[in-house]
Residue frames relative to the residue before (quaternion, step in Angstrom):
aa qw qx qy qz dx dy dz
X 1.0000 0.0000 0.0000 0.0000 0.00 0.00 0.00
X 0.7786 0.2630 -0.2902 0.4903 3.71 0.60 -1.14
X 0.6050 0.4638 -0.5185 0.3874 3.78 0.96 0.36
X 0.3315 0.7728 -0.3801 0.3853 3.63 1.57 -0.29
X 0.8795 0.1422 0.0028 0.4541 3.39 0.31 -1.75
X 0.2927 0.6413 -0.5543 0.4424 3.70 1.58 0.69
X 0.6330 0.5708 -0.1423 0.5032 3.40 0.92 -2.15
X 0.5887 0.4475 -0.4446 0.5055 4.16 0.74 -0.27
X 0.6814 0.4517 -0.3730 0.4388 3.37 0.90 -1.74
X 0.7114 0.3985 -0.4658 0.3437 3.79 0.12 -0.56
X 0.7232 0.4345 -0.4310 0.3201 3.08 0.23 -0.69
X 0.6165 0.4641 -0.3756 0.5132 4.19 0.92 -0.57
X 0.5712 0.5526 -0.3643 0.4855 3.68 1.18 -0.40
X 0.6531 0.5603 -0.2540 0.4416 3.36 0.96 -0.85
X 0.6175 0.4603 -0.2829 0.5717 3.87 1.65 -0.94
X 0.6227 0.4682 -0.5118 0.3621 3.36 0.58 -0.50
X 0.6896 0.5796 -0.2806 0.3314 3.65 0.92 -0.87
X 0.6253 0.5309 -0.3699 0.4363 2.98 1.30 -0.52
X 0.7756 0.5011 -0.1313 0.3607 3.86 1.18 -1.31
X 0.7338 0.1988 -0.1083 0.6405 3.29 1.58 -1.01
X 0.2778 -0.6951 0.6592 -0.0717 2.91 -0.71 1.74
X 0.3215 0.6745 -0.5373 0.3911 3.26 -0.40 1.82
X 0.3704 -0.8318 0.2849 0.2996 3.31 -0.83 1.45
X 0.6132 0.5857 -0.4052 0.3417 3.64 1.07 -0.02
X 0.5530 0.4676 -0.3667 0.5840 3.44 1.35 -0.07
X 0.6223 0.4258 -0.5061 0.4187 3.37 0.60 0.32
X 0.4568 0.7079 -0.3319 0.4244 3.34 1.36 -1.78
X 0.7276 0.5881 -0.2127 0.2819 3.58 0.60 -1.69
X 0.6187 0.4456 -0.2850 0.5808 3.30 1.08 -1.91
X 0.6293 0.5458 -0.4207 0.3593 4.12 0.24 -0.91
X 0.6869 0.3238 -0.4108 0.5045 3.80 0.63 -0.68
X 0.6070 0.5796 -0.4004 0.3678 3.88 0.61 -1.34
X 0.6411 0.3734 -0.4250 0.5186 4.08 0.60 -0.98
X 0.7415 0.4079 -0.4548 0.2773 3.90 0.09 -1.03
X 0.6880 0.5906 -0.2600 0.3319 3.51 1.32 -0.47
X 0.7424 0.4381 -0.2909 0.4150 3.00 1.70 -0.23
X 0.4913 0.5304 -0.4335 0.5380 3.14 1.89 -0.21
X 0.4043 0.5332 -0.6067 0.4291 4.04 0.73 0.33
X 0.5810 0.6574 -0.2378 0.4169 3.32 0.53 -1.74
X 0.6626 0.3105 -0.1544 0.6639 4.00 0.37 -0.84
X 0.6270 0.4879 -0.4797 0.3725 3.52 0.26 0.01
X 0.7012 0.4903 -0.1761 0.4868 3.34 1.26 -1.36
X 0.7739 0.4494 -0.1857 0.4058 3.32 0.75 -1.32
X 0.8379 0.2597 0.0949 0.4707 3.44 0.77 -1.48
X 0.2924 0.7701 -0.5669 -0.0067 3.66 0.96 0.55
X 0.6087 0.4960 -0.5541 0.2765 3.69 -0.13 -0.04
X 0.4318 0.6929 -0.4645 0.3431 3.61 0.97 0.19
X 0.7615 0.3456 -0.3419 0.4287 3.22 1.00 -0.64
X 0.5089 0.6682 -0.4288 0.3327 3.33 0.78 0.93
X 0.5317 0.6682 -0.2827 0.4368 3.05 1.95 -0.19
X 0.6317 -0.6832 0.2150 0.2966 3.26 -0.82 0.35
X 0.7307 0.0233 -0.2699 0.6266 2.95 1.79 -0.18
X 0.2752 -0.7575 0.5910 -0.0339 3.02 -0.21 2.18
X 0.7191 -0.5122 0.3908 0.2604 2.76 -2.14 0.82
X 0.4913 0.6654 -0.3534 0.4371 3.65 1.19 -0.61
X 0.8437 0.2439 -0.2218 0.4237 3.41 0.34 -1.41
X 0.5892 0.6120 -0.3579 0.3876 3.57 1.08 -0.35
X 0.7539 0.3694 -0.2708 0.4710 3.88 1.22 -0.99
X 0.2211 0.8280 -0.3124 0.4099 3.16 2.06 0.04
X 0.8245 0.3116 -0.0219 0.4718 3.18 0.65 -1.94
X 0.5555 0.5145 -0.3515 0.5507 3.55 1.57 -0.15
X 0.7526 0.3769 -0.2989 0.4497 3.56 0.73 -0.40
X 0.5779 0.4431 -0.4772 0.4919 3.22 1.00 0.07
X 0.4955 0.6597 -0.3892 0.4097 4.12 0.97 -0.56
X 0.4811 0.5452 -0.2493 0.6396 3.39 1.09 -1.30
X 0.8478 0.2014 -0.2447 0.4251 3.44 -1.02 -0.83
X 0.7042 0.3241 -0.4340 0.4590 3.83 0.25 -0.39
X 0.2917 0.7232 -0.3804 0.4971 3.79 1.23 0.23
X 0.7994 0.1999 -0.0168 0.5663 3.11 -0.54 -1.79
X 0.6910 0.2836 -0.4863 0.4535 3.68 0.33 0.18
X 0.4830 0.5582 -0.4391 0.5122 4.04 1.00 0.43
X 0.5363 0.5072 -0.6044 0.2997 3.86 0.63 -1.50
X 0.8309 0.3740 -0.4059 0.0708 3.83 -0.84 -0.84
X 0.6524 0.5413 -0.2631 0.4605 3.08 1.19 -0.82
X 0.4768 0.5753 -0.5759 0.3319 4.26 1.66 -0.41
X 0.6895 -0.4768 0.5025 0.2115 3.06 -1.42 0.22
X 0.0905 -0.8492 0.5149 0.0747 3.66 -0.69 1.11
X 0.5021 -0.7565 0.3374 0.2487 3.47 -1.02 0.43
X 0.2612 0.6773 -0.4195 0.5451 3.15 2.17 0.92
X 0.7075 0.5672 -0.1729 0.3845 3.15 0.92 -1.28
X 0.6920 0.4578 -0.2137 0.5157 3.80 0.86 -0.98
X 0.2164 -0.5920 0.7737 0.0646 3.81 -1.09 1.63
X 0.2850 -0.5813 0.7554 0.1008 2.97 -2.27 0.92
X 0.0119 0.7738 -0.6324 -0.0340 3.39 -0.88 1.16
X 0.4203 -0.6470 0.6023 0.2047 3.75 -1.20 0.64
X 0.1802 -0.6914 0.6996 0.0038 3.37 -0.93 1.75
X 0.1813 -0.7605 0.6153 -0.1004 3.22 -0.56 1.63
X 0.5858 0.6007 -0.3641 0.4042 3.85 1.15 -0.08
X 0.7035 0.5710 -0.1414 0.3989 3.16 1.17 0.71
X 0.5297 -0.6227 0.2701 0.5086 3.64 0.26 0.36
X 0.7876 0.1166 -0.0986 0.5970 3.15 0.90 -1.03
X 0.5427 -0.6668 0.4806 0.1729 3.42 -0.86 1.13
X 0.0478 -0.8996 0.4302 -0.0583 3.26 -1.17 1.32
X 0.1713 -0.7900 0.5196 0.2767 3.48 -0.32 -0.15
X 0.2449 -0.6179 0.7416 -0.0916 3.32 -1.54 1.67
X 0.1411 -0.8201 0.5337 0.1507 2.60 -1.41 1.47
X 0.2183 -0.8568 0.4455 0.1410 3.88 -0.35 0.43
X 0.3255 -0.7616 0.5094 0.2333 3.97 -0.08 0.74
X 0.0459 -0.6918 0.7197 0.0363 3.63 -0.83 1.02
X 0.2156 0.7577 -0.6157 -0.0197 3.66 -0.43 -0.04
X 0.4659 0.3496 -0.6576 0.4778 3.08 0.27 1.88
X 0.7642 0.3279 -0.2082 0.5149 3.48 0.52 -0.29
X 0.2902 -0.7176 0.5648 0.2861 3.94 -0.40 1.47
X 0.7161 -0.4843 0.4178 0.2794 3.74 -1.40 0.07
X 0.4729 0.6372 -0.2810 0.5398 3.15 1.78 -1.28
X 0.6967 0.4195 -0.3480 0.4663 4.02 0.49 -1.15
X 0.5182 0.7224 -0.2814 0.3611 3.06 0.80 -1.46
X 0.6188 0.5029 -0.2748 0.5373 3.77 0.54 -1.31
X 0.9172 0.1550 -0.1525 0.3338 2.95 -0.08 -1.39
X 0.6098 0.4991 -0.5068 0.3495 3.31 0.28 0.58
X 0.4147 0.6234 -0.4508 0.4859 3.47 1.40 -0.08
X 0.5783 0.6961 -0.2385 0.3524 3.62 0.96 -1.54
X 0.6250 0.6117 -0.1837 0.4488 3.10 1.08 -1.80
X 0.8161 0.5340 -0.1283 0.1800 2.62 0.64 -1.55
X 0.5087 0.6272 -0.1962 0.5561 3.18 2.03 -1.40
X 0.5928 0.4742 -0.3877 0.5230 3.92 0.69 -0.61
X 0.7406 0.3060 -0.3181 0.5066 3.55 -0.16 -0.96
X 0.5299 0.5072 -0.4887 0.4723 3.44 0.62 0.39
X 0.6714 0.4930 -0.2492 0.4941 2.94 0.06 -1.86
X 0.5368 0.6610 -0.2582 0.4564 4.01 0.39 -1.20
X 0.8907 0.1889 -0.0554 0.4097 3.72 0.07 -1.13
């Protein structure tokens, strides 16, 4: 039973990692593997004689994590990304284009601005 709903927690722990790309939930999974591969130290050492031991396997999770959280700034954000309407076409489309000097929020409104001083003259 309590190895039942450990095996639940990993596996919803595992979705969270995949969807919410945050560095304390990495930070998190990085202590939780080193603590359980302590855990297998105490309990289970001939495991790491196997070929795919717990060592080299949380090895490669902790390095994911860290090449992660050393990715979070540079991922793309969805502040960051302008919708423009390609009207040079029959059918009308939308292209997206990444500005990440300029947030979308500005983006709006200056378009806004703009349509008045139109509309205006």
């Amino acid at each position: 039973m309590v190895l039942s709903l450990l095996g639940c927690a990993e596996i919803v722990f595992g979705v969270v990692l995949l969807f919410v790309q945050k560095k304390s939930i990495h930070l998190v999974n990085i202590f939780v593997i080193l603590f359980l591969t302590i855990g297998v130290i105490f309990s289970h050492p001939t495991l790491f004689t196997l070929p795919f031991n717990p060592f080299s396997l949380n090895l490669l999770m902790i390095t994911g994590s860290i090449i992660i959280i050393l990715n979070l700034p540079s991922l793309p954000k969805a502040y960051r990304l302008l919708l423009k309407m390609n009207m040079s076409s029959s059918a009308p489309f939308l292209t997206i284009s990444r500005n990440p000097n300029q947030p979308m929020k500005n983006h709006c409104i200056n378009q806004q601005k703009k349509k008045k001083t139109n509309i205006m003259k």
